[in-house]
RODO-2510 file (C-alpha; in nm, 4 decimals, decimal comma):
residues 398
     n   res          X          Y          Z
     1     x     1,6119     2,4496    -4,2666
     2     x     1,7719     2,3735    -4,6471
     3     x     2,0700     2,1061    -4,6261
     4     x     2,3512     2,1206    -4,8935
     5     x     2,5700     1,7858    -4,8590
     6     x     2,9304     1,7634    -5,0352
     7     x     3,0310     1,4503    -5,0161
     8     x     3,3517     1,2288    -5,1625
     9     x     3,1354     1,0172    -5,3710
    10     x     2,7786     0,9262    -5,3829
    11     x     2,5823     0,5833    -5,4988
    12     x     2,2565     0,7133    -5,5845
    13     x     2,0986     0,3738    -5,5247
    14     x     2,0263     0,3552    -5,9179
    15     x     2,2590     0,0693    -5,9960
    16     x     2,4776     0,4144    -6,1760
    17     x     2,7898     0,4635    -6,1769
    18     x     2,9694     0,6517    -5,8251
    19     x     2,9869     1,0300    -5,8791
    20     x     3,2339     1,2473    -5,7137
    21     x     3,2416     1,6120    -5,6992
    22     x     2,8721     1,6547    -5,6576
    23     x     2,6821     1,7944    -5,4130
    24     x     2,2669     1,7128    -5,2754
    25     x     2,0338     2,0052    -5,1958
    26     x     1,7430     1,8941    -4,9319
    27     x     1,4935     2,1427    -4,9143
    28     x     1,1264     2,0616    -4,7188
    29     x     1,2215     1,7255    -4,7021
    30     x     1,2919     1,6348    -5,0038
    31     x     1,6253     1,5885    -5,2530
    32     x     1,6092     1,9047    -5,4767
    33     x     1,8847     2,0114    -5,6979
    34     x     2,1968     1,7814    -5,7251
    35     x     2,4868     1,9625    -5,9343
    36     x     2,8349     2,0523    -5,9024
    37     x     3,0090     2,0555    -5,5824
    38     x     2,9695     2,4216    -5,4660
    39     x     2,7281     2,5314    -5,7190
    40     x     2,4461     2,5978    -5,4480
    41     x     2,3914     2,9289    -5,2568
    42     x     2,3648     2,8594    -4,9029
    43     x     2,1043     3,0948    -4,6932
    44     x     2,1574     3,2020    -4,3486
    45     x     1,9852     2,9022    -4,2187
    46     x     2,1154     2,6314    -4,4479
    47     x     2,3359     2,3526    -4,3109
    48     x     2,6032     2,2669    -4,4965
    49     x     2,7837     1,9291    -4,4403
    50     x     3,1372     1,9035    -4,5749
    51     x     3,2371     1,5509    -4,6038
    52     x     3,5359     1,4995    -4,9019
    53     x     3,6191     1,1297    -4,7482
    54     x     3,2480     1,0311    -4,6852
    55     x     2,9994     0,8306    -4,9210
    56     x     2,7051     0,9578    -4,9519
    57     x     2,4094     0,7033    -5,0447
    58     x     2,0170     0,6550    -4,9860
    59     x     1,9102     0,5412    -4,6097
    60     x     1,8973     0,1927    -4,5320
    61     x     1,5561    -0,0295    -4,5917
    62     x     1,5739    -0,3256    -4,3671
    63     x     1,2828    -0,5651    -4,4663
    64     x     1,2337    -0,7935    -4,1524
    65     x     1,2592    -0,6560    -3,8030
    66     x     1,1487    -0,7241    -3,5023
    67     x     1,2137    -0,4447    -3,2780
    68     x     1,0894    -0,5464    -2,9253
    69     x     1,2532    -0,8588    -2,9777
    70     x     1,6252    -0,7541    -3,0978
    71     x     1,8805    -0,7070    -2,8340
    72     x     1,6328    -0,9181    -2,6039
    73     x     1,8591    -1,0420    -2,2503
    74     x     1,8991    -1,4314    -2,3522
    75     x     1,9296    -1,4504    -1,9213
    76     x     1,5557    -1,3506    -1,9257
    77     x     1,2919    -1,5727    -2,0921
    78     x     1,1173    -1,4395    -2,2664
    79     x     0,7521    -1,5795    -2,1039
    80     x     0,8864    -1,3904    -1,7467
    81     x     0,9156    -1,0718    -1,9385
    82     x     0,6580    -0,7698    -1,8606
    83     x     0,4953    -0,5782    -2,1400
    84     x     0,6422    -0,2694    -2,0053
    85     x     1,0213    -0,4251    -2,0503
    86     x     0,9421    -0,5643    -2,4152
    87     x     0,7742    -0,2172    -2,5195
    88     x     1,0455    -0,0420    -2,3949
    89     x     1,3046    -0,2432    -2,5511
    90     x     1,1415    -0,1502    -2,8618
    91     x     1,1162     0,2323    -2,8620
    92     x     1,4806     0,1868    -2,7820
    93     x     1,5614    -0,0386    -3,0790
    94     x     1,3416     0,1948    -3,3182
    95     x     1,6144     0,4749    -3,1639
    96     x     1,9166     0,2134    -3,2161
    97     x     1,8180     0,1476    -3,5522
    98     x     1,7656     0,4857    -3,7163
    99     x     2,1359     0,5850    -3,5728
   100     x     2,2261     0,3170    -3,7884
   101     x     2,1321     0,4490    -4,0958
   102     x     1,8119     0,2474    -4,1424
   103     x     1,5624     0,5382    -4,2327
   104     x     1,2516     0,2629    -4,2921
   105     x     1,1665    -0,0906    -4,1669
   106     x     0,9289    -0,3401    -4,1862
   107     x     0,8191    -0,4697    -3,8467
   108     x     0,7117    -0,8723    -3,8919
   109     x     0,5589    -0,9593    -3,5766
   110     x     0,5183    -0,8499    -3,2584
   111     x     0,3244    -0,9602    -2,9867
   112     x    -0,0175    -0,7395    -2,8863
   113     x     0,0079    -0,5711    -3,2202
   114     x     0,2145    -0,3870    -3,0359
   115     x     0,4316    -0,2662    -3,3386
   116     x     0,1309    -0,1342    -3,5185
   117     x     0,1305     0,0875    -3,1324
   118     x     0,4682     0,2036    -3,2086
   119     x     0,4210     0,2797    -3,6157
   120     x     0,1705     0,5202    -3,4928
   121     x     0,3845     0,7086    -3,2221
   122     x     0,6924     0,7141    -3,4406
   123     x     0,4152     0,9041    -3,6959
   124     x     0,3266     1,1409    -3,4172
   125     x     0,6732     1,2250    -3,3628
   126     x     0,6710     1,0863    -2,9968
   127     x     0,9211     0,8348    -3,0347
   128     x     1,2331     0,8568    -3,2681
   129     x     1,2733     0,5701    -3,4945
   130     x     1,2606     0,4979    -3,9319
   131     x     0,9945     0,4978    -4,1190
   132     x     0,8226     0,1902    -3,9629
   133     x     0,5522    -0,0523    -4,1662
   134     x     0,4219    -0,2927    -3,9326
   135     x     0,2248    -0,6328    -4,0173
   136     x     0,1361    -0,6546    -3,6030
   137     x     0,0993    -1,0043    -3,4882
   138     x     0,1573    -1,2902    -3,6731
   139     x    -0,0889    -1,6059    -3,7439
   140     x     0,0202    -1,9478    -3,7203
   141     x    -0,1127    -2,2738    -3,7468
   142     x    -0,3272    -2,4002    -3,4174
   143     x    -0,1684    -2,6944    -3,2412
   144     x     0,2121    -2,6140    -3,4266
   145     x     0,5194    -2,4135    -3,3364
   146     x     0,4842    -2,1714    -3,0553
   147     x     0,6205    -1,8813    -3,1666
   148     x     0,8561    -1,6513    -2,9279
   149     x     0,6421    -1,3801    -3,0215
   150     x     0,3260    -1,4901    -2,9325
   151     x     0,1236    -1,5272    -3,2632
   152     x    -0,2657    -1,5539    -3,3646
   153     x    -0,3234    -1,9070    -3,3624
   154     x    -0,5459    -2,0120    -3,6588
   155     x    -0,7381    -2,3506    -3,7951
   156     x    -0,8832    -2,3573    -4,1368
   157     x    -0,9463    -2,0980    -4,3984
   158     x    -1,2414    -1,9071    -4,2206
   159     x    -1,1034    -1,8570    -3,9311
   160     x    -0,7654    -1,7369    -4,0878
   161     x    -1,0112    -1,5111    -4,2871
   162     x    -1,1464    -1,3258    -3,9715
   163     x    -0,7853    -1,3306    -3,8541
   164     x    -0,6840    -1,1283    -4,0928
   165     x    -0,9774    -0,9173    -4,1346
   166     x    -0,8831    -0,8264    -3,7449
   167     x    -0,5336    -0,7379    -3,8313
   168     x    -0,6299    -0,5159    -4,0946
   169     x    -0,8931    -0,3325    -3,8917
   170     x    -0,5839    -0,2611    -3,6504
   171     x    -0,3645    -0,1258    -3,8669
   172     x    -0,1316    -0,3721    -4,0133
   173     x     0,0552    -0,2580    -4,3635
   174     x     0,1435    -0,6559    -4,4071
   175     x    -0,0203    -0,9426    -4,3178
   176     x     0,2811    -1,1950    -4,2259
   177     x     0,1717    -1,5847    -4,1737
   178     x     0,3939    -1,8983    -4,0667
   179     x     0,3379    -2,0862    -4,3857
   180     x     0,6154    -2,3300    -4,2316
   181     x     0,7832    -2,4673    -3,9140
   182     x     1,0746    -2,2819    -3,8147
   183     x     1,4712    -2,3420    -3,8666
   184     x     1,3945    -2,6290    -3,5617
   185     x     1,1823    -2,7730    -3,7117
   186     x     0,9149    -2,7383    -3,4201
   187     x     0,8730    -2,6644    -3,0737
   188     x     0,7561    -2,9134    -2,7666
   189     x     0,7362    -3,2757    -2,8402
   190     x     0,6578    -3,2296    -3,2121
   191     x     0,9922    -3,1770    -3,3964
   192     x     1,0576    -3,2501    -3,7072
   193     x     1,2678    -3,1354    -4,0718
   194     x     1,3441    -2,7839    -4,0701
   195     x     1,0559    -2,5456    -4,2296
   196     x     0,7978    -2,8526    -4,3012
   197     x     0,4608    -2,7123    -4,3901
   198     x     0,2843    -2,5993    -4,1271
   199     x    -0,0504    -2,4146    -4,2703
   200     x    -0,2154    -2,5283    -4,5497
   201     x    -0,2092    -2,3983    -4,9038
   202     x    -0,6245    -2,3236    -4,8623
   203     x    -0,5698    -2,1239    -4,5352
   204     x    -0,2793    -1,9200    -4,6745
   205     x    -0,5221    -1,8251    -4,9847
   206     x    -0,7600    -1,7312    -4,7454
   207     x    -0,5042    -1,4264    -4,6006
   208     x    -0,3837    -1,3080    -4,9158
   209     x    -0,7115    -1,2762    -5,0626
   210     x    -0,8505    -1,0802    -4,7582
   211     x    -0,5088    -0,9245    -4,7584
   212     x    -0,5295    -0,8285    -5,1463
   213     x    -0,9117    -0,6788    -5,1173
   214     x    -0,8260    -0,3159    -4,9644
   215     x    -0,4811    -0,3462    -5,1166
   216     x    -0,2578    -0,4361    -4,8366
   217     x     0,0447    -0,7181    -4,9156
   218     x     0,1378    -1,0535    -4,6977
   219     x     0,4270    -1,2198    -4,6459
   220     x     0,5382    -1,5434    -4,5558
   221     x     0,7523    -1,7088    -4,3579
   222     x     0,8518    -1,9970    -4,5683
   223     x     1,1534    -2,1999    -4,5270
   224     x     1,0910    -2,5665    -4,6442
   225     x     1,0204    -2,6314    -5,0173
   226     x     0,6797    -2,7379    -4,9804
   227     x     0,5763    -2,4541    -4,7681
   228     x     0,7547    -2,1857    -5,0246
   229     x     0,5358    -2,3350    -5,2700
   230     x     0,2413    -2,3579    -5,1653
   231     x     0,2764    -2,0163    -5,0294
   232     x     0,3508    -1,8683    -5,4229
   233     x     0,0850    -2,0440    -5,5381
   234     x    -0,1827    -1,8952    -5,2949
   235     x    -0,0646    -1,5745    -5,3702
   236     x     0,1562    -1,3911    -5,0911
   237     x     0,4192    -1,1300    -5,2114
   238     x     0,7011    -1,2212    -5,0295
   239     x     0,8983    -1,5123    -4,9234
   240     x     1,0930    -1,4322    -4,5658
   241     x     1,3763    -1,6687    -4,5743
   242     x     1,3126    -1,9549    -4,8102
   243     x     1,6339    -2,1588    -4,6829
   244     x     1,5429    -2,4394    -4,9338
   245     x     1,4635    -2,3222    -5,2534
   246     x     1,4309    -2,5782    -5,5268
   247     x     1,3928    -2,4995    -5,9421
   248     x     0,9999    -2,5495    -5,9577
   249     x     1,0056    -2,3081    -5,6442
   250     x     1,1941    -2,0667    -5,8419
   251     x     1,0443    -2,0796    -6,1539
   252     x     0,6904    -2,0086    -5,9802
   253     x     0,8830    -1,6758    -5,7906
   254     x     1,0062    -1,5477    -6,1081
   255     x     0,6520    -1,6242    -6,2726
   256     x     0,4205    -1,4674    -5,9847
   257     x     0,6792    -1,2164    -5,9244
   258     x     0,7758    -1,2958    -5,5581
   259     x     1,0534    -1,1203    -5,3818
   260     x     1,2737    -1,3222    -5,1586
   261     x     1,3762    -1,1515    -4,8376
   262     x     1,6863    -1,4278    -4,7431
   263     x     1,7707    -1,3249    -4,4355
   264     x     2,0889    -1,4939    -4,4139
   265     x     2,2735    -1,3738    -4,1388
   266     x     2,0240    -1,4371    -3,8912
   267     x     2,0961    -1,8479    -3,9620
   268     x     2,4604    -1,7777    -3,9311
   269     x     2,3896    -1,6446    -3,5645
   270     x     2,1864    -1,8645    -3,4790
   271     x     2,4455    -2,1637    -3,5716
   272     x     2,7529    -1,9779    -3,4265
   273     x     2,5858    -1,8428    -3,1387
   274     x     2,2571    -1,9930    -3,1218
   275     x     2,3270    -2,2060    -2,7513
   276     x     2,5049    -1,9324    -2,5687
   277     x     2,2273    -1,7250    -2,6900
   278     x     1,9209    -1,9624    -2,4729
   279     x     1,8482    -2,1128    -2,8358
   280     x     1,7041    -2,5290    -2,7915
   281     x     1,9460    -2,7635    -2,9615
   282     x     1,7075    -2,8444    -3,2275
   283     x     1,7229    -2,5010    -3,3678
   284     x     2,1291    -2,4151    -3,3690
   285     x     2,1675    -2,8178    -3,5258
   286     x     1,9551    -2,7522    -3,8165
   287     x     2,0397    -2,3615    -3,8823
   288     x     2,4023    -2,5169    -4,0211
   289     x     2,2074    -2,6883    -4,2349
   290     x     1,9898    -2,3883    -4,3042
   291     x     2,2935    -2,1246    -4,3881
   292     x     2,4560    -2,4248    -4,6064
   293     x     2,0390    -2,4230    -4,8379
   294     x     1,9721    -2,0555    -4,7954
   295     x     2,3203    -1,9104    -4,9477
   296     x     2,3121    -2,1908    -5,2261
   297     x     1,8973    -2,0899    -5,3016
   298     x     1,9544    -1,7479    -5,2733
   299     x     2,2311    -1,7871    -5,5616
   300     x     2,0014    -1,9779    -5,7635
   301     x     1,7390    -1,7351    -5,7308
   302     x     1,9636    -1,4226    -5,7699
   303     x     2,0610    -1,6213    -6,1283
   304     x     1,7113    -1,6744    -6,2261
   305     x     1,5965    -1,2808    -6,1968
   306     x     1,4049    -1,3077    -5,8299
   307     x     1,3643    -0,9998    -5,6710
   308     x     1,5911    -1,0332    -5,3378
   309     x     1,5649    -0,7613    -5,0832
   310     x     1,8023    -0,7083    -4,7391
   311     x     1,6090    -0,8117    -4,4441
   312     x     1,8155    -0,8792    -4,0895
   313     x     1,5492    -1,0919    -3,9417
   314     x     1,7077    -1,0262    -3,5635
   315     x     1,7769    -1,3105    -3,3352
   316     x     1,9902    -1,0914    -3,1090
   317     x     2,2608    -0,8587    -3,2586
   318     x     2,1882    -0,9066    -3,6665
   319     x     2,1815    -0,5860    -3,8932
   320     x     2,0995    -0,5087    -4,2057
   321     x     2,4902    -0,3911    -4,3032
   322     x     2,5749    -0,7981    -4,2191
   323     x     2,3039    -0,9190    -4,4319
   324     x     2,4754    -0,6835    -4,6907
   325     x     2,7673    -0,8999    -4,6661
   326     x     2,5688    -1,2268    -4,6573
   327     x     2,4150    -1,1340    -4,9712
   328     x     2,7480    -1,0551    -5,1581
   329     x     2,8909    -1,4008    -5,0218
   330     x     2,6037    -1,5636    -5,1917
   331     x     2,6850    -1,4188    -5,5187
   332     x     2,5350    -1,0740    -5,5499
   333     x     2,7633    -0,8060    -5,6747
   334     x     2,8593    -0,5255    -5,3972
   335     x     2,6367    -0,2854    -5,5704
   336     x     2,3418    -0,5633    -5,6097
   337     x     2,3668    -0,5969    -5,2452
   338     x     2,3429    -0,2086    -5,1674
   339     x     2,0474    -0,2006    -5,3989
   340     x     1,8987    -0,5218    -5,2230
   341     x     1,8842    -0,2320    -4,9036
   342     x     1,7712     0,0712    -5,0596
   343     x     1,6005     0,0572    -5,3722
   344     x     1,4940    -0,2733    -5,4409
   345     x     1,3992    -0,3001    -5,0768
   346     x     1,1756     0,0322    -5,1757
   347     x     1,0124    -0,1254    -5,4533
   348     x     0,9140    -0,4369    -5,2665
   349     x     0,7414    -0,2103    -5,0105
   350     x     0,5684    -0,0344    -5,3006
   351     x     0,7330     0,2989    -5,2176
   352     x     0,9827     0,3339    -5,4917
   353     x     0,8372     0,6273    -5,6480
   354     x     0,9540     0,8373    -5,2993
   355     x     1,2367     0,6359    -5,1499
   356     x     1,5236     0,4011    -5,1973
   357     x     1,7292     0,6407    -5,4557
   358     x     1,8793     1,0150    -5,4671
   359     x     1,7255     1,1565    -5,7656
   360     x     1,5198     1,4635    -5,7588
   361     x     1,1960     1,5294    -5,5908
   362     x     1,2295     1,2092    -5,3438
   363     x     1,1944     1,2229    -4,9970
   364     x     1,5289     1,3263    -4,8516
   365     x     1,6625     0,9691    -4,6656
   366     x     2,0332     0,9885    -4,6614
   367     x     2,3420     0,8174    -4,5258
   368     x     2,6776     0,9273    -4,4541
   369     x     2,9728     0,6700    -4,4368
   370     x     3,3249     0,6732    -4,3957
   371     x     3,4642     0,4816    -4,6592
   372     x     3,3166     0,2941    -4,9863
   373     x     3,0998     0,0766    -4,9322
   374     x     3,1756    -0,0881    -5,2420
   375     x     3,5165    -0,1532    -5,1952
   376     x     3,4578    -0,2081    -4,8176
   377     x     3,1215    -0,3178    -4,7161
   378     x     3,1913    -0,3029    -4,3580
   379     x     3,1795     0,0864    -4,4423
   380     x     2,8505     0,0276    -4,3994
   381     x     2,8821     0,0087    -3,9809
   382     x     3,0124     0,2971    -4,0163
   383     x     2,7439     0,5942    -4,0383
   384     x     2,8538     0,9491    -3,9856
   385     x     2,5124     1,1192    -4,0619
   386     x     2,1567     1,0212    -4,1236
   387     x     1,9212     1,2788    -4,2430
   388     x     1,5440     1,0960    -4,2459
   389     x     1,2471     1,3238    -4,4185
   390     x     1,4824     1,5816    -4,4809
   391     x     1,5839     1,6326    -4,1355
   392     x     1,9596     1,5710    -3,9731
   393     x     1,9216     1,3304    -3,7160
   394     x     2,2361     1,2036    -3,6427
   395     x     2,5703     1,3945    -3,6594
   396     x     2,9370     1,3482    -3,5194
   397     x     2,8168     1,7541    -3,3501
   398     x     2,4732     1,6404    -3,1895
***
């Protein structure tokens, strides 16, 4: 079934300027012709969406999810929770999110591999969610934080080596590894700055190497200075959050060409909301501190050419379209900050050459909103229709 969409405007996810009176052709599940508003023939199965005060624009890319833990009940902890409730909650979130508008996602930890489980069952078509690339469980330091998701604990390169070597052997797109502390700094009796260094420079090597050899990418979650660094320097791709960003830190992103994945908005919740949410006071004190680094850093980096991508990072109720706004308040332009989402985020998942923009011959991953995002980026809440691999899966009609 062909698709012909004539919308108001549409931000092609280019960085281009908006055009109006045009309309998109999908056809097999991908963007075909794109010409003047009512210059395609529709057939007798073609669905034709009329939408004069809608933007059209590419589907969402939201670069750090965690899917069976967003929306989690803060009355529940989370140790007294069954697998069946946490698996559940996340083929319901995968649901959530494609209404959304997020048509891909990259899933950074999850206990039991267990979003690896439901990468594979979105594939098959047995569960409705985005595109989904999944890193699996995480690996962490042995003896340091203890991670709400339940990571792989590690100690010293070789074993972080076989770590890894098991992740990959499961499935996992990314390798993601807790380079640092968290925002608290800790967890049990050993507390201390926010995001010190928790594995070392040696062991991280020892993941993106294994990570590099059949051509998968890691991440990191990174969010004191020394961590960040040491992270660059042993060769991940990413930096998730990297609250405290210095120049040297900086420099060595822009010269190894690592993207920053801010996730700002998830610091802001976790200050403003962080105790009524079941968060220890150690982590909602020092995320103030951690919103106050990150916006400044991600500035600083923005300035200095790194390539930032949108990533939610969910505590509880975080989405991509806030980071949107979290990204323009810390000095990206509005149209920056949509790219950040679509197709920048595309090209730091290596899958720019078939998503993140509406040009011709891409798969067919479209939003409708009401309103301009541009002029009103709470417009992005606000999704009328999401078509994902050509296909119209959300609708005001269904």
């Amino acid at each position: 079934m062909d698709l012909i969409i004539r919308p108001g405007r549409i931000i092609d996810g280019t960085g281009g300027p908006i055009a109006e009176g045009r309309e998109v052709v999908v056809t097999d599940g991908r963007i075909g012709q794109l010409g003047p508003a009512g210059s395609a023939v529709a057939g007798p199965d073609t669905v034709v969406i009329d939408a004069s005060t809608a933007t059209l624009m590419p589907g969402l890319i939201d670069l750090h999810m965690h899917l069976f833990h967003w929306k989690q009940r803060p009355d529940v902890p989370w140790q007294n929770e069954s697998i069946l409730e946490i698996g559940c909650r996340g083929i319901r979130n995968a649901s959530t999110l494609l209404d959304m508008g997020v048509t891909t996602a990259r899933d950074l930890t999850a206990r039991d591999n267990l979003s690896i489980q439901l990468r594979d069952l979105i594939n098959a078509g047995t569960v409705r969610g985005p595109r989904l690339l999944a890193s699996g469980t995480h690996l962490e330091a042995e003896g340091r934080a203890g991670y709400v998701l339940q990571g792989i604990s590690v100690n010293g390169p070789d074993e972080v080596r076989a770590a890894t070597r098991r992740q990959l052997r499961a499935g996992a797109d990314w390798i993601k590894i807790m380079a640092t502390a968290g925002v608290g700094g800790g967890s049990g009796k050993l507390i201390s700055e926010p995001g010190w260094q928790e594995l070392t420079e040696d062991e991280i090597r020892a993941a993106a190497v294994e990570a590099h050899a059949p051509g998968r990418k890691i991440t990191a979650h990174a969010i004191g200075t020394a961590g960040i660094k040491a992270a660059i320097r042993a060769g991940v791709d990413c930096i998730e959050h990297g609250s405290f960003l210095d120049d040297e830190a900086i420099e060595l992103m822009v010269e190894h060409n690592v993207a920053l994945v801010p996730t700002l908005m998830a610091g802001v919740e976790l200050a403003d909301h962080g105790e009524e949410n079941g968060f220890l006071p150690n982590i909602v004190e020092r995320a103030k501190r951690c919103v106050d680094a990150g916006l400044k850093g991600t500035h600083e980096a923005h300035r200095a050419g790194v390539v930032i991508g949108s990533g939610s990072d969910v505590q509880v109720n975080e989405t991509v379209a806030q980071e949107v706004r979290m990204l323009i308040e810390a000095g990206l332009s509005p149209m920056e900050a949509l790219l950040a989402a679509t197709s920048v985020a595309a090209g730091i998942l290596d899958l720019g050459a078939e998503l993140g923009s509406i040009e011709a011959d891409k798969v067919a991953d479209l939003i409708l909103l009401d309103g301009d995002p541009l002029a009103d980026p709470y417009a992005l809440e606000r999704v009328s229709h999401v078509i994902h691999n050509g296909v119209l899966v959300k609708s005001p009609a269904a």
